[in-house]
N, C-alpha and C positions, 0 to 999 in steps of 0.2 A: 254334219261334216265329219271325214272320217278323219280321226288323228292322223299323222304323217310318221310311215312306218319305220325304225330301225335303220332298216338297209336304207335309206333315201339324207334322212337324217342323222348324222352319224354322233352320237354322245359319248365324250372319251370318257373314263373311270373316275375322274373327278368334277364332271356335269359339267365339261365344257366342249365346247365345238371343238370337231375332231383335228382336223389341219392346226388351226389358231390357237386352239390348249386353251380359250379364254372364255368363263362363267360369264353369264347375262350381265351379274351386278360387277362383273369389273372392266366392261367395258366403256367408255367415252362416249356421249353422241356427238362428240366434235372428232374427226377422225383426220390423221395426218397418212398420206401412204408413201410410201418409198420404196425403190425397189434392192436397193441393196440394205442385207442386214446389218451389216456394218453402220448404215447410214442412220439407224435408231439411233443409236448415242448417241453419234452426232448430232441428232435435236436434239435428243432428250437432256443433253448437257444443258441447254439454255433453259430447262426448268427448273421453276423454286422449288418444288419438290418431286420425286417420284414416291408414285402410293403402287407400284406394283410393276413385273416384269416376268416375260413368259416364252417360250420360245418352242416350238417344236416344226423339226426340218428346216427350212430356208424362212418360215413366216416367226419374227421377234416382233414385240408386241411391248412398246415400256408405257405407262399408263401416271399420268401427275397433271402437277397443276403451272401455268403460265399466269403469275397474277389470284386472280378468281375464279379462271377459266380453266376447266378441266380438260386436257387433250388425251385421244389415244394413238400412240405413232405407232405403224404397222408396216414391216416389210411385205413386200410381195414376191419378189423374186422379179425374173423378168418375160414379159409374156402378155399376152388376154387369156391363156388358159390359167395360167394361176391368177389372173384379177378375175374368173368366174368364181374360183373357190373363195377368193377374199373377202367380194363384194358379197355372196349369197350367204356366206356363213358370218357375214357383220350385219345384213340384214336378219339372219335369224335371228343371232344375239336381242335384238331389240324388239321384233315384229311375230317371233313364235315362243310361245308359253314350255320350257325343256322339262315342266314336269306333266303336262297332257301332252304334250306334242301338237298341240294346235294354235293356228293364229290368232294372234290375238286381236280383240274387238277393236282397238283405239291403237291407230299407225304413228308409229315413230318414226321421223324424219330425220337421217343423219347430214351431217355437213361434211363433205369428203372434199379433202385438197392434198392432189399429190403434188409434192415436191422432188423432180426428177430433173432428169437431161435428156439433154436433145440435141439435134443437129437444123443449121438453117439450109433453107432450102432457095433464098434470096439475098441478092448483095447488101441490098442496105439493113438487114435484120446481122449485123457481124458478132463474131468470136464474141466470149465474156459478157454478151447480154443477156439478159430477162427475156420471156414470154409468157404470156398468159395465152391458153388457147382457148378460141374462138365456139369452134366444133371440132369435134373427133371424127372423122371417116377412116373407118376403116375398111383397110381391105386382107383382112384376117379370117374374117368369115365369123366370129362369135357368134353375132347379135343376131346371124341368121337362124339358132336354134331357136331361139324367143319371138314371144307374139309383142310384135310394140309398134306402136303408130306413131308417124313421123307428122311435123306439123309443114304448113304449107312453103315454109322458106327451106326446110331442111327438104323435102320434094325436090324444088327448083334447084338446088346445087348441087342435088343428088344427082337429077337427070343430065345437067349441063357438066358435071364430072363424066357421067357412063357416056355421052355423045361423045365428049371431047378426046377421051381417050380410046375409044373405039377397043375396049379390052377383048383380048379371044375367049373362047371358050373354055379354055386350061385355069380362068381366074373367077374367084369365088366372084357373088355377088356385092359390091359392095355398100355400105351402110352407113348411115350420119346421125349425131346427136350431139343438141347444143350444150354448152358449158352451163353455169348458172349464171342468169343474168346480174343475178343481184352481190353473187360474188365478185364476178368479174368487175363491179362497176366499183369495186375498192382497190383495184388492178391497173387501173388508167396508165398509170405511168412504165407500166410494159409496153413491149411488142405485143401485137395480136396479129392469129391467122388463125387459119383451121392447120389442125397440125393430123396428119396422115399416120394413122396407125399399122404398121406392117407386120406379119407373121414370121419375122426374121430379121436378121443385123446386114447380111452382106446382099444376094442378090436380091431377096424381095426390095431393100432400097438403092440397088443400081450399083451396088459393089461390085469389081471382080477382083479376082486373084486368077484362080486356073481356070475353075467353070464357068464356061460359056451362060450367058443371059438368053433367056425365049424370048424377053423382049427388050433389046438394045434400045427402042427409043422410051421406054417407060418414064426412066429419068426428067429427061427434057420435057415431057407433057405432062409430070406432074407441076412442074417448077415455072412452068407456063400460063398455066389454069387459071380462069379467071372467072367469075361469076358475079353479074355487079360489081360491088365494093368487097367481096369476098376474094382472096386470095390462099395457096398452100403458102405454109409459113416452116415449117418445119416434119422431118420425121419421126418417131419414135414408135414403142411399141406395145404402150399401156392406154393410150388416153381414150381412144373410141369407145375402149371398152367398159373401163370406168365409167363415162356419160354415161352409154348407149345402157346397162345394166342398171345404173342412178337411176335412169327416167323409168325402164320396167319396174323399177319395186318401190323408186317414189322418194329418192333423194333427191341432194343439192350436190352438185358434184363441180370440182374447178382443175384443173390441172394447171402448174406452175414449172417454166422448162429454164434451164440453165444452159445456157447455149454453147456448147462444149465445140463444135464444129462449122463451120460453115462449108457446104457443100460445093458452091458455086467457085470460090478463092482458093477451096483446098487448104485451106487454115484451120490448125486445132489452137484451142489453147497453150499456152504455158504453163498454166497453172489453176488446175482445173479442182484441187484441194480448196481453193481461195474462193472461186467461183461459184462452188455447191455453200461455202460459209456464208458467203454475201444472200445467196438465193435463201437459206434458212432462217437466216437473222431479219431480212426485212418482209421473209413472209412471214414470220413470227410475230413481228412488231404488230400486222393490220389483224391477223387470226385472232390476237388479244381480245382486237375492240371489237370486231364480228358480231 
């Protein structure tokens, strides 16, 4: 096997990944994501210690302990194109050797749970709640540079989404991949859906302002979708790709959404500072015992 060259893998001046600025050994394999930078501290305050802190461009990086438990909280920014740089340069951290540049024999499996916000896409999912999501589908186009095989459920709501929406040919193809079972099922007491990964804030999810929509009915057919006991629960614009890139390199991956908006009522929160504290503190509390 030939090492992996320079230009592919990029090593900053202090032997850490290039974007993230963070060394193999100061990395967590419990990993917290967030997409605002700001929003580090804000967890990171609810640790008994931090052992470290790193920052370079929009991805900050604080690194301690919850208990006995060692987390790393990591901004992303906002996007599937910076959660490609996130996720591949957190799996190199753990899964490529930075002094041969090769992989290594025995795979490390990280625990990835973003804590983010979202919008609901259903009346009874309201303002100031929780969700846990289901599946990520996105329709971003990421995962379509990647080789990754879908399992037989994620097929079926795959296809029964592309029938139902009958998308033109101006729309990538789109893509599905499930949360972690075994995360999720410390979640219960959320909302669950599949939550719809979009390439954008306004019209990829049915906003206007001045520009016109290609497709006015996109909205009401995503908010419609029904697949068995599968439904859309919400939009945003990280989680498909977190999954969908987990399952290529052989994570666990969970996304956790604060429900900033409800779509359908046209309600935002009030006080959406309270809303991301409540989301942090009692996803912290279950991260503990993980």
């Amino acid at each position: 096997m030939n090492n992996i060259a320079e230009s592919e893998l990029i090593i900053n001046e202090r032997g850490g990944a290039y974007h993230l600025n963070i060394r193999p050994e100061e990395i967590s394999h419990n990993i917290i994501l967030v997409g605002d930078p700001d929003r580090v501290g804000e967890v990171s305050r609810h640790f008994d210690s931090i052992d470290g802190e790193f920052r370079h461009r929009e991805f900050v990086t604080h690194c301690g302990y919850v208990g006995k438990k060692r987390l790393s909280v990591v901004s992303t920014g906002i996007g599937t194109d910076n959660i490609d740089i996130v996720l591949n340069e957190l799996d190199a951290l753990v899964n490529i050797d930075f002094d041969t540049r090769l992989p290594k024999a025995v795979h490390t499996q990280l625990q990835i749970i973003r804590i983010g916000t979202s919008g609901s896409l259903q009346k009874e999912i309201p303002v100031d709640s929780l969700l846990a999501s289901t599946f990520g589908l996105g329709i971003d186009n990421l995962l379509n540079f990647y080789i990754h095989q879908d399992t037989d459920e994620e097929i079926g709501i795959l296809d029964a989404f592309s029938t139902h929406m009958n998308l033109g040919s101006g729309f990538s193809k789109p893509y599905i991949s499930s949360g972690s079972r075994r995360l999720l099922s410390h979640f219960n007491h959320f909302h669950q859906g599949i939550t719809v990964t979009c390439p954008g804030f306004y019209a990829p999810q049915g906003r206007v302002l001045r520009a016109a929509l290609s497709q006015p009915g996109m909205f009401d057919a995503i908010t419609n979708f029904r697949s068995g006991d599968h439904r859309i629960s919400n939009f945003e614009m990280e989680t498909a790709g977190i999954y969908g890139l987990s399952k290529v390199l052989g994570h666990e991956a969970l996304s956790l959404n604060a429900i900033l908006a409800n779509r359908i009522t046209g309600e935002f929160t009030r006080d959406a500072k309270a809303l991301i504290e409540r989301l942090i503190t009692e996803s912290l509390e279950i991260i503990e015992k993980i």
